[in-house]
C-alpha positions as CSV (number, residue, x, y, z in Angstrom):
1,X,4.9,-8.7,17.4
2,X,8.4,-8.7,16.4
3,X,11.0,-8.0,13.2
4,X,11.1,-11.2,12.7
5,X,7.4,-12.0,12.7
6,X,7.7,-8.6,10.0
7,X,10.7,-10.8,8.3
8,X,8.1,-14.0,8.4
9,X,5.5,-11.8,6.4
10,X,7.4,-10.4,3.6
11,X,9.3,-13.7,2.9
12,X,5.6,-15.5,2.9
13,X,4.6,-12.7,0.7
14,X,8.1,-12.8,-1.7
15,X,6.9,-16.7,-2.1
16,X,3.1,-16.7,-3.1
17,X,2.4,-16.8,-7.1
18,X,-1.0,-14.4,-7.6
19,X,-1.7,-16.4,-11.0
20,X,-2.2,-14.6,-14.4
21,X,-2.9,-10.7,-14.8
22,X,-1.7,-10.2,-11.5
23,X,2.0,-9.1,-10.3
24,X,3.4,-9.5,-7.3
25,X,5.2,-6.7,-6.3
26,X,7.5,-8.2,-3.8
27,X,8.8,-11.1,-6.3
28,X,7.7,-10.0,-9.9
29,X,10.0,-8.3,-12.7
30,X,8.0,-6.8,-16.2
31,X,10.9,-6.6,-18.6
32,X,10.8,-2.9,-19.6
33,X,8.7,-1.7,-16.6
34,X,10.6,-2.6,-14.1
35,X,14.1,-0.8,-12.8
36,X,17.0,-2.8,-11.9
37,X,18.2,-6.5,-11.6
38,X,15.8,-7.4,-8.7
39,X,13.7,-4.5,-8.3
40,X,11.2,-6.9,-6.3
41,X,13.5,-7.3,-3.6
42,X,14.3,-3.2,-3.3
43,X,10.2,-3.1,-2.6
44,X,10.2,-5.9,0.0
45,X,13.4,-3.7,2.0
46,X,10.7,-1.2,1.7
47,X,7.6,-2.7,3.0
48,X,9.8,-4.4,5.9
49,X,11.7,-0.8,6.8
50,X,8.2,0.8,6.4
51,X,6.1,-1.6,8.5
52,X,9.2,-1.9,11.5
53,X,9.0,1.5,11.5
54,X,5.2,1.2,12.9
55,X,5.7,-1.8,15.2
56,X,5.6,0.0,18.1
57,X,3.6,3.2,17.2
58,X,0.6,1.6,15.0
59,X,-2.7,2.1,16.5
60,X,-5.1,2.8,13.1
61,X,-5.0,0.0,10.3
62,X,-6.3,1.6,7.0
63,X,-7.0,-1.4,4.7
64,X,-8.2,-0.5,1.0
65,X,-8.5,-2.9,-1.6
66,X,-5.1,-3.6,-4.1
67,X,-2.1,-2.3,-5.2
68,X,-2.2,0.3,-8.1
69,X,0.1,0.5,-10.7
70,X,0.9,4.2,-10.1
71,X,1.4,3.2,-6.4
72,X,2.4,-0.3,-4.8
73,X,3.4,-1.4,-7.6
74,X,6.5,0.0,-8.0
75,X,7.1,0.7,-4.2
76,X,5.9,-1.9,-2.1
77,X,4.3,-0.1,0.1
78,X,0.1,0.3,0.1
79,X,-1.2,3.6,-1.0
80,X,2.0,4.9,-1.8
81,X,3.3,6.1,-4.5
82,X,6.9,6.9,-6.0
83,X,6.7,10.2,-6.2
84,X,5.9,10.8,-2.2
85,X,8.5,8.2,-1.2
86,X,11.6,10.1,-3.7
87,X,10.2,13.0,-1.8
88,X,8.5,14.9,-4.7
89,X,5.4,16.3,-2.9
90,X,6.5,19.0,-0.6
91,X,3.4,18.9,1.7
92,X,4.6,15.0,2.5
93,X,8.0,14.4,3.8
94,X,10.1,10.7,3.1
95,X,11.4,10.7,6.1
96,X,7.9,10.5,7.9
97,X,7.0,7.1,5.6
98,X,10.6,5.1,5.7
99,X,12.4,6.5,8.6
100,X,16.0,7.3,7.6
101,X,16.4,4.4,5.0
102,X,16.5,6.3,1.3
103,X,13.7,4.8,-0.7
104,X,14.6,3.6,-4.2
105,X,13.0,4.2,-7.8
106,X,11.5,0.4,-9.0
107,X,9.8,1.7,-12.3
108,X,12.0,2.0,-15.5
109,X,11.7,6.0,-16.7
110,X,12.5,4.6,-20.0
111,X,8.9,3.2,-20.5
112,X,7.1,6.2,-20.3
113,X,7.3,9.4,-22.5
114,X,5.4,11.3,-19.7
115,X,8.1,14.0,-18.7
116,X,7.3,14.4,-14.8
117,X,6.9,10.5,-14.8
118,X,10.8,9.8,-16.3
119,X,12.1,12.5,-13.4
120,X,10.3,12.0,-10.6
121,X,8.2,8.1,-10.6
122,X,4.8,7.9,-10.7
123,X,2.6,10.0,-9.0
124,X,-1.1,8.4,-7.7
125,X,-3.6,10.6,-6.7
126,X,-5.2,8.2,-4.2
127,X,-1.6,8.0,-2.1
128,X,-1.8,12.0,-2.1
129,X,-5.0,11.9,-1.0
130,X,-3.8,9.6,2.1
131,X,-0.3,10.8,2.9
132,X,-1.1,14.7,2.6
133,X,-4.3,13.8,4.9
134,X,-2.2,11.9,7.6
135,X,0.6,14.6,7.0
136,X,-1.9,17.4,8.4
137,X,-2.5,15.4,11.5
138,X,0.8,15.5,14.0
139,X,1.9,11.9,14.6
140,X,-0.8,10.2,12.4
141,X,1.9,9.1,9.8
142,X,3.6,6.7,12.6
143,X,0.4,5.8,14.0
144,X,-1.6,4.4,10.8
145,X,-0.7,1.4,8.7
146,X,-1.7,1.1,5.1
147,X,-2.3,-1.9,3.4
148,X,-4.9,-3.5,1.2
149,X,-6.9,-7.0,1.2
150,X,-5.1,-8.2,-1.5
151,X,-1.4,-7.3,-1.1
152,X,-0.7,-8.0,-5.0
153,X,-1.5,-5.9,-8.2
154,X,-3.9,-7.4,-10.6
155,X,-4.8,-5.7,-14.0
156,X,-6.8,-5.9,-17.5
157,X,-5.4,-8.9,-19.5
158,X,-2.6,-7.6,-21.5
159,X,-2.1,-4.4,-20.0
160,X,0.2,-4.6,-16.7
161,X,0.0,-0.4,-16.4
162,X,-3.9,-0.9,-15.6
163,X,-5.8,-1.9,-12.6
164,X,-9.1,-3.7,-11.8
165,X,-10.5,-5.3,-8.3
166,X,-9.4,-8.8,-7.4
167,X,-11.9,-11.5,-8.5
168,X,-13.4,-13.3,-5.3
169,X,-11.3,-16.2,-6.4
170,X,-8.0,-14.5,-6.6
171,X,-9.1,-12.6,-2.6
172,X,-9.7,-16.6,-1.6
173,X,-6.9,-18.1,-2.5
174,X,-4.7,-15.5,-1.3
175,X,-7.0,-14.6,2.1
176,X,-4.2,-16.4,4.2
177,X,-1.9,-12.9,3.9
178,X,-4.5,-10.4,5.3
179,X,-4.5,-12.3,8.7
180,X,-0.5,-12.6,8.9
181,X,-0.6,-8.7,8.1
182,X,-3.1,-7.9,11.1
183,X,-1.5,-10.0,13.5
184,X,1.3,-8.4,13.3
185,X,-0.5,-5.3,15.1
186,X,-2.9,-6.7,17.7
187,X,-5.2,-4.3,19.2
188,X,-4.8,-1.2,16.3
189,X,-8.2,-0.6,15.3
190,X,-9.2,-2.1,11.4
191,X,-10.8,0.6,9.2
192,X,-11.9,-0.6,5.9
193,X,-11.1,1.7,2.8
194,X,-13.7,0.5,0.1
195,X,-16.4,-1.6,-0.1
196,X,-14.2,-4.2,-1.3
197,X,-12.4,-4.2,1.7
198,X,-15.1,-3.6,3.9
199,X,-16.6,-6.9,2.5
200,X,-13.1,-9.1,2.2
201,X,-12.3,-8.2,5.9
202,X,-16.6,-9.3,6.9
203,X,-15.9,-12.2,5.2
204,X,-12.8,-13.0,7.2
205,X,-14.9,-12.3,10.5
206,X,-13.5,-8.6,11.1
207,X,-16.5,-6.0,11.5
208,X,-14.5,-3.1,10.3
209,X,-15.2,0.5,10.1
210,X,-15.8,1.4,6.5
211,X,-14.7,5.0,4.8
212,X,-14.8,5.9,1.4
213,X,-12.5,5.3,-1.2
214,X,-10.3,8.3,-2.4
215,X,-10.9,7.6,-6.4
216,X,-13.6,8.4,-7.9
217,X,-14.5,11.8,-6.8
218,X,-14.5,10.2,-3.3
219,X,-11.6,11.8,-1.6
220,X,-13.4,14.6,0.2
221,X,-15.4,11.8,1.6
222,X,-12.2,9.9,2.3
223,X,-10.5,13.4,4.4
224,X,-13.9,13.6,6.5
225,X,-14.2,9.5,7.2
226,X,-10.3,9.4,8.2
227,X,-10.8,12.3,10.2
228,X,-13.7,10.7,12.2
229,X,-11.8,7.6,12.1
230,X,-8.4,9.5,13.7
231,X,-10.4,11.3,16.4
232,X,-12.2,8.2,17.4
233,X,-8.8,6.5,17.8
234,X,-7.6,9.7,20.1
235,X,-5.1,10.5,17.2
């Protein structure tokens, strides 16, 4: 595929409306949460910078299920968090997620009274879990894609700094975006993070490979499934 194709996917993504308790990241603004007079489109130059970044090199897909508020949310960018992208986390370096371009702050620091969260973004422990795994492993940063079944953030009813799972209705209506997403990488291999995404991705006719989630107590299981998962890719 293409950087236009890329270009094709974030725009289709910037356009869809995910309904109520749900934000999309890529063309949402929460008064007093977010940063900025269009922090929506500084996540969008994100996701497009990081996933141009992979066109040639991607070889793994590592789908989980949504955005969280303490990652995509505020960065665009699936199991990712703010403070790996500011480069905050010295075991993970910026440059090996977005490539030169200098990522961006989304989330207002005046919403919070968490000191490490007003200096530095939020911090999620299911992206450490991921990038500090694919950091370990030479060349796996460039070689796996992240993203999720459902590439907007839904949450409790009145309480956008929360997350839940997408209802089968909300994956349905917005199934259309999971395809555009793989075809922009034919041939990487699909590895499902989650039941929830092990199920979305059956559903859609893609037998996947499934690996724990990292929450939960799961993430030792998550290091040894993405490990098996990275060998069996030759990675």
């Amino acid at each position: 595929m293409s950087r236009a194709a890329i270009r094709r996917f974030v725009a289709g993504l910037r356009a869809a409306d995910p309904g109520v308790d749900c934000v999309n990241p890529y063309a949402g603004r929460v008064a007093g949460l977010d940063l900025g007079p269009d922090p929506a489109a500084v996540r969008a130059r994100q996701l497009a910078a990081y996933l141009d970044m992979r066109l040639t090199s991607a070889r793994l897909l590592l789908i989980a299920e949504a955005p969280g508020y303490q990652g995509a949310r505020f960065t665009g960018i699936a199991m990712t968090c703010e403070r790996l992208l500011l480069g905050h986390d010295p075991r993970v370096a910026p440059a090996g997620i977005l490539g030169p371009r200098r990522a961006r702050r989304t989330s207002d620091p005046a919403h919070t009274t968490v000191r490490s969260t007003q200096l530095g973004g939020y911090a999620e422990p299911t992206s450490s879990v991921v990038w500090q795994s694919l950091a370990a492993r030479p060349g796996a940063g460039a070689a796996v894609v992240l993203w999720n079944v459902f590439p907007f953030h839904p949450h409790r009813a009145g309480e956008p700094l929360s997350n839940r799972l997408p209802t089968r209705r909300e994956l349905a209506e917005h199934a259309g975006h999971l395809p555009a997403f793989l075809a922009l990488f034919p041939g990487a291999r699909i590895v499902a993070v989650g039941r929830t995404a092990e199920r979305h991705l059956a559903r859609l006719g893609h037998r996947a490979t499934a690996i724990r989630h990292p929450s939960r107590g799961g993430a030792g299981a998550f290091r040894t499934g993405l490990a098996l998962a990275l060998d069996a890719t030759g990675l």
